[in-house]
C-alpha positions in Angstrom: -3.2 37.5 8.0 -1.4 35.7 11.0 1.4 33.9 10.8 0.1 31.6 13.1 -1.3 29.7 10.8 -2.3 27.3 13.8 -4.6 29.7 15.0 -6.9 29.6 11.7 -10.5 28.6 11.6 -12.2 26.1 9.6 -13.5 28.6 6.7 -9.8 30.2 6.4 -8.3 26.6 6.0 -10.7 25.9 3.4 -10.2 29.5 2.0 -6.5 28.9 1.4 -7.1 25.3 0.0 -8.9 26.3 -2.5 -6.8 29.2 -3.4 -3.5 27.6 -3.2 -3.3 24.1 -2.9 -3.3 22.0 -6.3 -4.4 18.5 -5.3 -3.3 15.0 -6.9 -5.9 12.9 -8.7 -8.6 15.6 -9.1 -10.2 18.0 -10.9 -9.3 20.5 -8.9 -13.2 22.8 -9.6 -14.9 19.5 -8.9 -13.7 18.8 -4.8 -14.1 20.0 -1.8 -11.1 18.5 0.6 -12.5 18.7 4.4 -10.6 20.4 6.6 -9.1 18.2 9.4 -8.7 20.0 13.1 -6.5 16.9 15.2 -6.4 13.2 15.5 -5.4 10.5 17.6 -5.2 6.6 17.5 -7.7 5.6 15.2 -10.0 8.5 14.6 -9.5 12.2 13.6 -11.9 15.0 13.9 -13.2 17.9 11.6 -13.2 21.9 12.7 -17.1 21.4 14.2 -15.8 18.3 16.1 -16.8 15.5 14.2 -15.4 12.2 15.0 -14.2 9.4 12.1 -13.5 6.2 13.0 -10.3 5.9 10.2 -10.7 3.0 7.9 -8.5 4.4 5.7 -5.1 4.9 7.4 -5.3 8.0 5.5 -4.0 5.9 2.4 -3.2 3.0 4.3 0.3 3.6 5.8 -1.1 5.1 9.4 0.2 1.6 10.4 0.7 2.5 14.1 -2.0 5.2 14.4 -2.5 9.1 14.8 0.0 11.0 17.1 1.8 8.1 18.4 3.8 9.6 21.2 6.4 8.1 21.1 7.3 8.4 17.1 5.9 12.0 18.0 8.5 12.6 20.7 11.1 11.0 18.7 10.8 13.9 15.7 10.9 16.1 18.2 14.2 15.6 19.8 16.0 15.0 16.4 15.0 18.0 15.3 16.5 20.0 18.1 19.6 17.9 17.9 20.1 17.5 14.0 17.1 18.8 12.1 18.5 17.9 8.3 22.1 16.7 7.4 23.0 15.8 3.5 23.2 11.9 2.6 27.0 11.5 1.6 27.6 11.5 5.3 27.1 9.1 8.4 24.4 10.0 10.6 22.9 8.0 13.5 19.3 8.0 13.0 20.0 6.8 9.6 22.3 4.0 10.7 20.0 2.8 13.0 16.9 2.7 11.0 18.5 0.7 8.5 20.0 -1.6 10.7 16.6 -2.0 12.6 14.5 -2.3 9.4 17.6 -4.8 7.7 16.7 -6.6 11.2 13.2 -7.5 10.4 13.5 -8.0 6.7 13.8 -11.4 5.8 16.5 -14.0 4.6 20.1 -12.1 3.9 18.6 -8.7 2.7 21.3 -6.2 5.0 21.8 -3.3 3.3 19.0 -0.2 2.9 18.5 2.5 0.2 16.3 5.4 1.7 14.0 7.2 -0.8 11.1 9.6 0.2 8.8 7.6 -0.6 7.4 4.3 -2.1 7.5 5.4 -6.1 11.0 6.7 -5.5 11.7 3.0 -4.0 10.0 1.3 -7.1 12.0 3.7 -9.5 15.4 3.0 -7.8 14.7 -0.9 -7.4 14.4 -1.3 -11.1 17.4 1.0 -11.7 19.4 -1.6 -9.6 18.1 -4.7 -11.2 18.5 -3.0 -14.5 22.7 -2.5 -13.8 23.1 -5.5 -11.7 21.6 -7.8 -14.6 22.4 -5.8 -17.6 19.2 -6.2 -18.7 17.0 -3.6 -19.5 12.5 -5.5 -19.8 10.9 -5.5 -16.9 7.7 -7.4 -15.9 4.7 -6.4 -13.6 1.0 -7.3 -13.4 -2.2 -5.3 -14.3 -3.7 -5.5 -11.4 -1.0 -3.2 -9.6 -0.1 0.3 -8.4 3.4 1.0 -8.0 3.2 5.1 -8.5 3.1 8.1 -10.4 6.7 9.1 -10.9 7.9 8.4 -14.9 9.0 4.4 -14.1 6.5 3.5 -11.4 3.5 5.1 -13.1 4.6 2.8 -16.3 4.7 -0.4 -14.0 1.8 0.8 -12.5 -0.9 -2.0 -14.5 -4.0 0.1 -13.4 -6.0 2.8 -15.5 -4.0 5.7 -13.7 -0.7 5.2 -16.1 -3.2 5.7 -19.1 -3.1 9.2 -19.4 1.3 8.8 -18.9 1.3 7.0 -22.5 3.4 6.4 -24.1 5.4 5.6 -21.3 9.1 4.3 -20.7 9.9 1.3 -23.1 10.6 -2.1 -21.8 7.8 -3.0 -19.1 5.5 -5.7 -19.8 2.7 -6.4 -18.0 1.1 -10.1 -17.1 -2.0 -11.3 -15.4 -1.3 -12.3 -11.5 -3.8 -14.5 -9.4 -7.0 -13.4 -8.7 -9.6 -16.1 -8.3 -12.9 -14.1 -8.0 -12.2 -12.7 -11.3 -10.0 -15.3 -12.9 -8.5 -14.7 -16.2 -7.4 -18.5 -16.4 -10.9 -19.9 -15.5 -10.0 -21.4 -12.6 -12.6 -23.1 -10.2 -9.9 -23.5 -7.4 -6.6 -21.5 -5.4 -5.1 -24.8 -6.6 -6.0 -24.2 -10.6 -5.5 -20.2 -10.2 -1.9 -21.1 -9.2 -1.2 -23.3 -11.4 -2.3 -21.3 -14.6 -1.2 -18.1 -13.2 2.6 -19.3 -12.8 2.4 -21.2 -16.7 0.8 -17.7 -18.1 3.7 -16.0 -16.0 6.1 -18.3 -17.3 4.8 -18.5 -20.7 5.2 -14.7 -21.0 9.0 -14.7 -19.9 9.4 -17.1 -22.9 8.0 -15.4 -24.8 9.5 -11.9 -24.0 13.4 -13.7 -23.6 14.4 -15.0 -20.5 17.9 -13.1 -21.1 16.0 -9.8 -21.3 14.4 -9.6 -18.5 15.8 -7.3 -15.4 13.4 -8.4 -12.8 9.5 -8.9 -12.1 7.9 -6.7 -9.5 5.1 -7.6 -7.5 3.3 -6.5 -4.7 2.8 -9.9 -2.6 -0.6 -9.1 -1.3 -2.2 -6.6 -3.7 -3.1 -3.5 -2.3 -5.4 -0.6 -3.8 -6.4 -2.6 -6.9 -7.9 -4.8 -4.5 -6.3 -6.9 -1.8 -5.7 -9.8 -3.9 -3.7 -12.6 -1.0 -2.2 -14.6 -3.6 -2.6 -18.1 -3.4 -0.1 -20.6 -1.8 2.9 -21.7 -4.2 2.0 -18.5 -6.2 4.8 -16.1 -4.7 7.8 -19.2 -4.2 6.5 -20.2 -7.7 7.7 -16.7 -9.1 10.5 -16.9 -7.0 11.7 -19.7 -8.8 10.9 -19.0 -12.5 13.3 -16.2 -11.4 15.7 -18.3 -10.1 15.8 -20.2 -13.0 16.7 -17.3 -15.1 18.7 -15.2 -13.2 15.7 -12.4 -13.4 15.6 -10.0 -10.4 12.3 -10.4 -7.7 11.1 -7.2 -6.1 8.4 -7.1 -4.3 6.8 -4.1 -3.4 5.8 -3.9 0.0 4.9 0.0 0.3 1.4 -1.0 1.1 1.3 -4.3 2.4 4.3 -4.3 4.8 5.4 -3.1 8.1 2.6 -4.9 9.9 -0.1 -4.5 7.7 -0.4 -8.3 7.2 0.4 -8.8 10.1 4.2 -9.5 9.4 6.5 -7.4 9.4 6.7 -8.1 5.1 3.8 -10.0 3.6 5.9 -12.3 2.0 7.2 -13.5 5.4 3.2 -15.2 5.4 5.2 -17.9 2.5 8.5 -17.6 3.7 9.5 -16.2 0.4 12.7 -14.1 0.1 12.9 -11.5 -2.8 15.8 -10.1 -4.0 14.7 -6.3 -3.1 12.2 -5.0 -1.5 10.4 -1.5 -1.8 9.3 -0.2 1.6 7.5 3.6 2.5 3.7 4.3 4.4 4.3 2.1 7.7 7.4 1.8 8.1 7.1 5.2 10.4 3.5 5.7 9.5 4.1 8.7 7.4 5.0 10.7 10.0 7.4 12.0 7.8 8.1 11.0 4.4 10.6 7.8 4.2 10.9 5.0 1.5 13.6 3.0 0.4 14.9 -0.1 -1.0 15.7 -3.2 1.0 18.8 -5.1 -0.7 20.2 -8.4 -1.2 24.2 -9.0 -0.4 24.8 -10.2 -4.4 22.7 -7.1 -6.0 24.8 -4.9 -3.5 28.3 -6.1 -4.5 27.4 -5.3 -7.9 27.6 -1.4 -6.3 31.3 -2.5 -3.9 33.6 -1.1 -6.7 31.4 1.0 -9.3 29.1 4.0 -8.4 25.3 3.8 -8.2 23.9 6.3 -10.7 21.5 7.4 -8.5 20.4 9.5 -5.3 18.0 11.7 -3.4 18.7 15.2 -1.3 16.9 13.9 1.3 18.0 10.1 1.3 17.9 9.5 4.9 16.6 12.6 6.2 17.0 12.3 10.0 13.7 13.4 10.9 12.7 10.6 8.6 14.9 7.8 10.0 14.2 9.2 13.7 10.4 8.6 13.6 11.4 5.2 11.6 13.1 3.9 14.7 10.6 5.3 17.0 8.0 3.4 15.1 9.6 -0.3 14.6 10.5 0.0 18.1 7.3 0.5 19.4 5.5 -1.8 17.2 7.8 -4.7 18.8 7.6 -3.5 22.3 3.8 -3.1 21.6 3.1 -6.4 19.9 1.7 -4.4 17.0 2.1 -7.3 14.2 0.6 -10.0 16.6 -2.4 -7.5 17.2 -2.9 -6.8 13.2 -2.7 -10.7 12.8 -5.4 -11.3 15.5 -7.5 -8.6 14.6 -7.8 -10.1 11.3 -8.5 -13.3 12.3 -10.6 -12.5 14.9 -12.7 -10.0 14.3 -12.3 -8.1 11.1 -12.1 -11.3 8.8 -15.7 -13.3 10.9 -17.1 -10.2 10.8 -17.0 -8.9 6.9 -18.2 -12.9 6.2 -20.9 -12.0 8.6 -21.7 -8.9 6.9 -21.7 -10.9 3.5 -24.4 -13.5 4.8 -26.7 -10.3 5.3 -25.9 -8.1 2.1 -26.8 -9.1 -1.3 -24.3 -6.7 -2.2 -21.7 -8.4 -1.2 -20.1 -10.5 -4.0 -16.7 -11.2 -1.6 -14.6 -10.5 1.6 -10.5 -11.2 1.4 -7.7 -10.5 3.1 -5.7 -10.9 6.2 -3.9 -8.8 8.9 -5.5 -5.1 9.0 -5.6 -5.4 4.8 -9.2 -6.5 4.0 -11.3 -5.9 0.9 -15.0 -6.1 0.5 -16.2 -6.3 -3.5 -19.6 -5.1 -4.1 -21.5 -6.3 -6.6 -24.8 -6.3 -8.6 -25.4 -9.8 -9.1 -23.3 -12.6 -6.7 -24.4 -15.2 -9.9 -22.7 -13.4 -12.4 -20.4 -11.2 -9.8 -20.9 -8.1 -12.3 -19.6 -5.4 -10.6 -21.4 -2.7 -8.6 -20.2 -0.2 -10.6 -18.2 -0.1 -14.1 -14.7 -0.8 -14.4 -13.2 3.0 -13.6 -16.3 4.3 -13.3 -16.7 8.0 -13.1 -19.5 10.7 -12.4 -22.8 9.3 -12.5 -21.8 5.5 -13.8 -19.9 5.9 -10.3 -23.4 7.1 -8.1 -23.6 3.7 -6.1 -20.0 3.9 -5.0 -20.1 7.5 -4.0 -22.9 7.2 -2.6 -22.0 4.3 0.1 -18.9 6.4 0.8 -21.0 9.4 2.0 -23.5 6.5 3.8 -20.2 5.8 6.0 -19.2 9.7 6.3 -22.5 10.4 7.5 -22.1 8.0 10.5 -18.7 9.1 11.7 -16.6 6.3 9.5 -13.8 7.3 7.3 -13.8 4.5 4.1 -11.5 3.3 1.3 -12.7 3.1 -1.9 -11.6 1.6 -5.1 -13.9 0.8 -7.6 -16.4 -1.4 -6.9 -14.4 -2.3 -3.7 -14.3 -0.8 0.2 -11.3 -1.8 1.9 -11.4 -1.8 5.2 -7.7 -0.9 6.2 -7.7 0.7 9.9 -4.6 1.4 11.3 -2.9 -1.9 13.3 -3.5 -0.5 16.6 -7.1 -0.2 16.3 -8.8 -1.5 19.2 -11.5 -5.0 18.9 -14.1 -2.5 20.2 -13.5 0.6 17.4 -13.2 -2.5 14.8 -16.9 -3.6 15.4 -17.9 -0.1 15.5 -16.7 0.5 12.5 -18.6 -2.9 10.8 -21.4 -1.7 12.4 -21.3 1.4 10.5 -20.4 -0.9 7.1 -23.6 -3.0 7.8 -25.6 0.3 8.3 -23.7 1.8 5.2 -24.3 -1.1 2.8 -28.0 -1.1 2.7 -27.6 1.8 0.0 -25.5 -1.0 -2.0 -28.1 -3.3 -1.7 -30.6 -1.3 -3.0 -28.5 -1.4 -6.6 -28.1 -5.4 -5.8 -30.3 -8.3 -7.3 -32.0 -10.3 -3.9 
């Protein structure tokens, strides 16, 4: 066989997958990956020349699109310049990356800890608030992903850390807002706050205020169902925290970079954690990059004693290359302005359109390019379209509105009973409705499991 692996056809790529290639989530008998030929902007194409319109952003961190050529060109100079150096040293990529993404962070955060990726980030954040505190309980909501590795699958509050149980001691997990599904019954954002912060602050009390390291949060929950929290809720943990001297991290893998339409989502409340966990947009996933943004005081807890930790790759200059490529261009291209209209404009009146049509449709939330759509069976009872982690057949209405959208050349997101519709932030008004054209086409197999 070739070493041109380039040259290979659609059945040899599928030949090797399925020979060699051990994929995450699956049962690796039961799938099928398709084989993907090229993309560009907000579509990609399959080896007979099928077009998808992405609604995915692969897994929601193509913030600035397919083969943008500029991030592209920029991995290609730094690798015939400096393809790899080791993190101990100085390196300009790397300098400039952090200085550009310490730009854009909010309030004093300055000073940036580069991982490969967003679980790496989560695992490192709590590592520093664990040593800057002395603490060792951490707490973090159900409704959350936060990854697989050993720490981030156990603050992960979702049925994937199940089967990583028992996992590390000290994480608690609490109930965040979520009014749809309230688990304060709650009529009202007002009430949902309200009881959501005194359930939060009943279960630091309750765990010991001088126990607690820090609570992680993503600030607009991402895969477990783009849940925009309501106003107060994110200054209201902010100053539970404050009142304790508990570290805030939020975890803006998913929802930052643009994907709000800010550069973090917490800029939307002018909230200020004390870290923040970064990776997917930041360069798109061009190549892999996470890392930790850091406040001055949790940093000069680091000035004269050594942080027990690091990465081979912290910093890889590829990495931080294609960073700088990317933030640059999303400023100089209006990128977060575009996200925020398209979101306001289009994407957000045209899923409430959508829901005025399709009995299926129990709700539409979210903001930026980070939209949800929860499909139901009944709006009056808002039971679900399919079980809570369904699987196999219990999961047939689901998988079968997935395929609905396949079929017609779209590319969904789907979590449960949810579709998210999560283009990347470059998507034009015209590919958006498009796309919803293909949802509204698509959801008629949902509403044939709906009540009329």
């Amino acid at each position: 066989m070739s070493a041109d692996f380039t040259s290979h056809d659609e059945a040899t790529v599928r030949k090797l997958d399925r020979q060699h290639v051990f994929h995450s989530w699956s049962a690796q008998d039961l799938i099928d990956p398709m084989p993907i030929a090229r993309a560009e902007g907000s579509h990609f194409w399959d080896y007979d020349g099928k077009r998808y319109l992405d609604f995915s952003s692969q897994l929601v961190n193509l913030n600035i699109g397919h083969q943008h050529p500029k991030v592209v060109k920029a991995i290609q100079e730094q690798a015939g310049r400096l393809a790899t150096v080791a993190p101990g040293f100085a390196n300009d990529a790397r300098g400039e990356a952090a200085r550009l993404i310490a730009e854009v962070a909010p309030g004093d955060l300055d000073t940036v800890f580069f991982t490969n990726g967003g679980a790496e980030a989560n695992e490192n954040a709590v590592r520093m608030a664990r040593l800057h505190t002395g603490r060792q309980k951490v707490l973090a909501a159900y409704r959350s992903y936060h990854g697989s590795t050993a720490g981030a699958i156990t603050l992960t509050g979702e049925p994937r850390r199940w089967p990583s149980e028992p996992a590390q001691p000290g994480v608690v997990h609490f109930w965040g807002p979520y009014l749809y599904r309230s688990a304060f019954h709650a009529e009202t954002e007002e009430q949902e706050c309200e009881r959501a912060l005194a359930h939060l602050r009943d279960m630091v009390t309750v765990e010991g205020p001088h126990t607690i390291a820090a609570i992680i949060l993503e600030p607009v929950v991402g895969t477990n169902g783009i849940l925009v929290p309501p106003d107060g809720y994110l200054q209201g943990v902010r100053d539970l925290c404050d009142e304790h001297g508990i570290v805030l991290i939020a975890d803006e893998v998913m929802s930052g970079f643009g994907r709000c339409g800010e550069w973090f989502a917490v800029d939307a409340w002018d909230v200020v954690p004390d870290l923040i966990t970064f990776a997917k947009g930041v360069n798109s996933g061009y190549v892999p990059l996470g890392g930790v943004i850091i406040s001055p005081a949790v940093r000069d807890s680091f000035g004269e004693r050594a942080y027990p930790g690091g990465l081979t790759y912290s910093g890889h200059p590829l990495a931080c290359a294609s960073a700088v490529a990317a933030i640059t261009a999303m400023r100089d291209e209006q990128v977060l302005e575009h996200a925020a209209a398209l979101g306001q404009d289009v994407i957000g009146p045209g899923l409430r359109e959508l829901a005025e049509k399709h009995p299926s449709i129990g709700e539409v939330r979210g903001l930026g390019a980070f939209w949800a759509i929860e499909l139901v069976r009944d709006r009056e009872t808002r039971e679900p379209l399919v079980p809570f982690n369904a699987g196999g057949a219990d999961a047939a209405p689901m998988t079968e509105f997935a395929a609905a959208c396949r079929e017609r050349g779209l590319w969904p997101f789907v979590h449960f009973n949810r579709t998210h519709v999560v283009p990347p932030c470059t998507t034009r008004e015209e590919e958006l409705r498009e796309g919803l054209a293909i949802l509204d086409a698509a959801l008629d197999v949902a509403d044939r499991y709906a009540q009329n």
